[in-house]
N, C-alpha and C positions, 0 to 999 in steps of 0.2 A: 455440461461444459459452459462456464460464461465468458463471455466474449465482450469485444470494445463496446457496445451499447450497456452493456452490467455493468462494467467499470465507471464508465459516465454517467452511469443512472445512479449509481453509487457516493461519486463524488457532487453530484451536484447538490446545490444549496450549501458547500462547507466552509463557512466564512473564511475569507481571507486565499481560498484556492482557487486555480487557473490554469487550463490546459497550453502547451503549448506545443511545437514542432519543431523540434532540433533534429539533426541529422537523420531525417526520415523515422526520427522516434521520437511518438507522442509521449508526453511527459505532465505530469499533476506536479504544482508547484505550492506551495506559500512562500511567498516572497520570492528568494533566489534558492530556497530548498526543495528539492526533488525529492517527494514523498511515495511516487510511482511512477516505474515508465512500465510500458509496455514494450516487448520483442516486436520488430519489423514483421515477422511473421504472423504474428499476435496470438502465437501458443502459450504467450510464457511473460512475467511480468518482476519486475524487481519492486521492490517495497520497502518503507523504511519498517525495522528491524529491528531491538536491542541488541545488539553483538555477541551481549553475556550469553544470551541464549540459543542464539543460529546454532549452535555444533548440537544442544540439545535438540532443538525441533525437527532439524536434518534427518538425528539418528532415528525419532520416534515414528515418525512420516517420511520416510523418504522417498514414497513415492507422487508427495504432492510438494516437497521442498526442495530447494535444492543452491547450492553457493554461487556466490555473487562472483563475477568475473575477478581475476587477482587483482588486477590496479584498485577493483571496491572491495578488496576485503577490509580496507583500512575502516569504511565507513557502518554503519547503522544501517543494514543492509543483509535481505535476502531475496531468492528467487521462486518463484509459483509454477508450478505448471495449470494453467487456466482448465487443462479437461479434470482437474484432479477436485476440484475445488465446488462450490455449489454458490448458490446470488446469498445466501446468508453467512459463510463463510468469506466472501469476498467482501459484504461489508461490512464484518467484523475487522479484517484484514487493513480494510480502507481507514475505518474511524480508528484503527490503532496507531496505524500510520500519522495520518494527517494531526493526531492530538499530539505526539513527536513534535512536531511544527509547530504547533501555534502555543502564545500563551497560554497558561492553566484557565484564566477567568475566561477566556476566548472559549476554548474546549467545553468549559463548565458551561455557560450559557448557553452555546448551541445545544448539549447532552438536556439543559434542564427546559429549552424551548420545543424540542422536539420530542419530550419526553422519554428518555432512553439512560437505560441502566449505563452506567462509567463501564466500556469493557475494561477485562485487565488488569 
């Protein structure tokens, strides 16, 4: 299971990201977009998403995915369960996320400075 020290071990160092605390729920930003928050409980984490594909990743995994509250269904957005998942899937999860956010040249320089395959 990984937990909030994975998530933040995850995110650190991704240009242009920052945690922050909105109603009791910790949040990964770029700029004013929410790329992740984490559950108050910290079982469980929403993430940005393609939307085309949520109802597929749902059906295939459904015991590690699972839908975003209805007010976020409108959004790029899915939900995790944290015991489901492992530190390499989580930062695949994160850098798919966080490159959603930011410019292409942003994404691509971090991907070619830390030398890592483009997920996705």
């Amino acid at each position: 299971m990984v937990d909030l020290a994975d998530i933040r071990a995850a995110t650190e160092g991704l240009p242009r990201s920052y945690e922050v605390l909105v109603r009791d729920r910790i949040k990964f930003r770029v700029g004013q977009i929410v790329y992740l928050a984490v559950a108050p409980d910290e079982l469980s984490m929403g993430i940005g998403f393609p939307r085309e594909e949520r109802d597929a990743m749902i059906a295939a995994q459904p015991d590690k995915f699972f839908r975003p509250i209805p007010s976020d269904e409108r959004y790029q957005w899915i939900r995790v369960h944290l015991d489901a998942i492992d530190v390499d899937e989580l930062r695949e999860l994160v850098l798919d996320a966080w490159r959603m956010c930011v410019p292409k040249k942003v994404a691509a320089a971090y991907l070619a400075s830390t030398d890592q395959d483009a997920p996705g």
